[in-house]
C-alpha positions in Angstrom: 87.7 88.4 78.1 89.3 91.1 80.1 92.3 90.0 80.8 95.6 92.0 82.7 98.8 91.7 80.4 102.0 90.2 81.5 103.4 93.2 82.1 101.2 94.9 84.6 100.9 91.6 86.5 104.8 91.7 86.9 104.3 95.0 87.6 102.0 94.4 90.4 103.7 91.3 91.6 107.1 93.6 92.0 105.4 95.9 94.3 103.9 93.6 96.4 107.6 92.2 97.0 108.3 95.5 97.4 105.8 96.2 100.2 106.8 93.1 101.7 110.4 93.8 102.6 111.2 94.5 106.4 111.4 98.5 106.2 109.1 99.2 103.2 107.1 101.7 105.2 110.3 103.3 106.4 111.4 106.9 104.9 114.0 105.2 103.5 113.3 102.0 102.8 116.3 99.4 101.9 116.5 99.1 97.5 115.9 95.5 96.3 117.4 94.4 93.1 115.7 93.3 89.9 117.2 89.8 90.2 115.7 89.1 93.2 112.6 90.4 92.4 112.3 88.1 89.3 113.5 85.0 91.1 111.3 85.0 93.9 108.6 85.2 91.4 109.7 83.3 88.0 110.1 86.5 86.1 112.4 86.9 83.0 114.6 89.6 84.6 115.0 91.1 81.5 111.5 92.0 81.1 111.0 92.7 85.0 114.3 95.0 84.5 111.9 97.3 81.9 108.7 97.2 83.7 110.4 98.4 86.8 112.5 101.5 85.2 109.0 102.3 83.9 107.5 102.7 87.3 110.2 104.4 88.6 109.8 106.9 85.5 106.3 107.4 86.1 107.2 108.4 90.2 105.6 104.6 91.6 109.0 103.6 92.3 113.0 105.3 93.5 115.9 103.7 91.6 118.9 103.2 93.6 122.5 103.1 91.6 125.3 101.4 93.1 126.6 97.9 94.7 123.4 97.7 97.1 121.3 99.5 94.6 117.7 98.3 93.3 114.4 99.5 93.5 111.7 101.1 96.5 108.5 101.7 96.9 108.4 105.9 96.0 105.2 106.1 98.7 103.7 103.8 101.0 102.0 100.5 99.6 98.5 101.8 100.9 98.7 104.9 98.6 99.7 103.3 95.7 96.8 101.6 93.7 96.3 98.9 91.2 94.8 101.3 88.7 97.8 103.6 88.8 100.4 100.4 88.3 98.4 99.2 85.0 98.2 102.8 83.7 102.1 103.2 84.4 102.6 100.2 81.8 99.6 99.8 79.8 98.3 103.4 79.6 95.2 103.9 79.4 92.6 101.6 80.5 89.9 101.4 77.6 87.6 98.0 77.3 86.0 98.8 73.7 87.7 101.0 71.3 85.0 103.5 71.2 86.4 104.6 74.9 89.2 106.4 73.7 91.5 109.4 74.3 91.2 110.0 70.2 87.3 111.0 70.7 84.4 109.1 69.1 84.4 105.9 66.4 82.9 106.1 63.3 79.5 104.9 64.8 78.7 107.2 67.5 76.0 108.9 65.9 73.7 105.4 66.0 75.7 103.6 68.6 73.6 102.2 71.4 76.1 100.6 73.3 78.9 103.1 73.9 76.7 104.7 77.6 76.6 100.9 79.1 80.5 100.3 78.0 81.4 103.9 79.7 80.0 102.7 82.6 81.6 98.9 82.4 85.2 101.3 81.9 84.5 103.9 84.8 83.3 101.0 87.3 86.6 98.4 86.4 88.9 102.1 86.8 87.1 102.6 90.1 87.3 99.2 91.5 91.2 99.3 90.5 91.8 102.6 92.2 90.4 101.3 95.5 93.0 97.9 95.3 96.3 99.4 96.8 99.3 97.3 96.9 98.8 97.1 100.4 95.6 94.7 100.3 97.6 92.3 98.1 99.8 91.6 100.8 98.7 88.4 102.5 99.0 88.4 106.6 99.5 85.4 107.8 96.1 84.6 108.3 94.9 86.1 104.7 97.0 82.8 103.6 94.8 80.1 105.7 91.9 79.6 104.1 88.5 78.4 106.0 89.6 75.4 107.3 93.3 76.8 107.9 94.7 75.5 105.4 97.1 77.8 103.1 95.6 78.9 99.7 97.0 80.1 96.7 96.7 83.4 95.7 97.8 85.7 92.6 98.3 89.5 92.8 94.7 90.1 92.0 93.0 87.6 93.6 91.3 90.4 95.8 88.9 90.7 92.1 88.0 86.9 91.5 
């Protein structure tokens, strides 16, 4: 089962607060802390604390020091996709372990499933590069479902 880890999800759940927050698109938009990132979504703050100085190492987010300090989106939501947050804290995105950065397995000469899997890989990395944080932010009428009544969503719902 392909399966995001904890840490990505958190990842991907903290930007989409971050998008969220009046003045997100804004040149400067206004720092959020950890804390209240983790509370609004149930997340140990230590661990949210560690994903999000990652981001901010690998450019996705700006870390503001200080009394009102916290964390911003480093571009706007709609530039920043879902492919680039799970690379930032999983690295690279390999389903088999033939797919690697290391080269071939032991079985590449006789392997007859490693084409198909490279194509399962490039089409999951190119379906997460389209998914920008922006489409995981539900409008109010993204929440209503057929009947207009509110459904429940996760951060990659947009794949189910």
């Amino acid at each position: 089962m392909l399966r995001l880890t904890k840490k990505a999800d958190y990842g991907l759940m903290a930007l989409k607060y971050l998008a969220e927050q009046p003045g997100a698109g804004a040149q400067s938009p206004a720092a959020q802390s950890a804390k209240d990132i983790a509370q609004a979504y149930h997340i140990p703050p230590p661990l949210l604390a560690k994903i999000l100085q990652t981001l901010a190492r690998t450019g996705l987010l700006v870390s503001h020091a200080g009394t009102n300090g916290g964390y911003a989106l480093a571009r706007p939501a709609a530039t920043i996709s879902a492919f680039e947050v799970i690379r930032a804290i999983d690295g690279p995105l390999f389903i088999t372990s033939c797919i690697t950065i290391h080269g071939s397995c032991d079985l590449a000469g006789h392997c007859t499933i490693k084409e198909p899997l490279r194509k399962v890989n490039d089409s999951i990395k190119e379906l997460l590069n389209n998914i920008h944080i922006s489409d995981l932010i539900e409008t109010p009428e993204a929440a209503l479902g057929d009947e207009g009544v509110a459904v429940a969503r996760g951060p990659m719902s947009i794949l189910k």
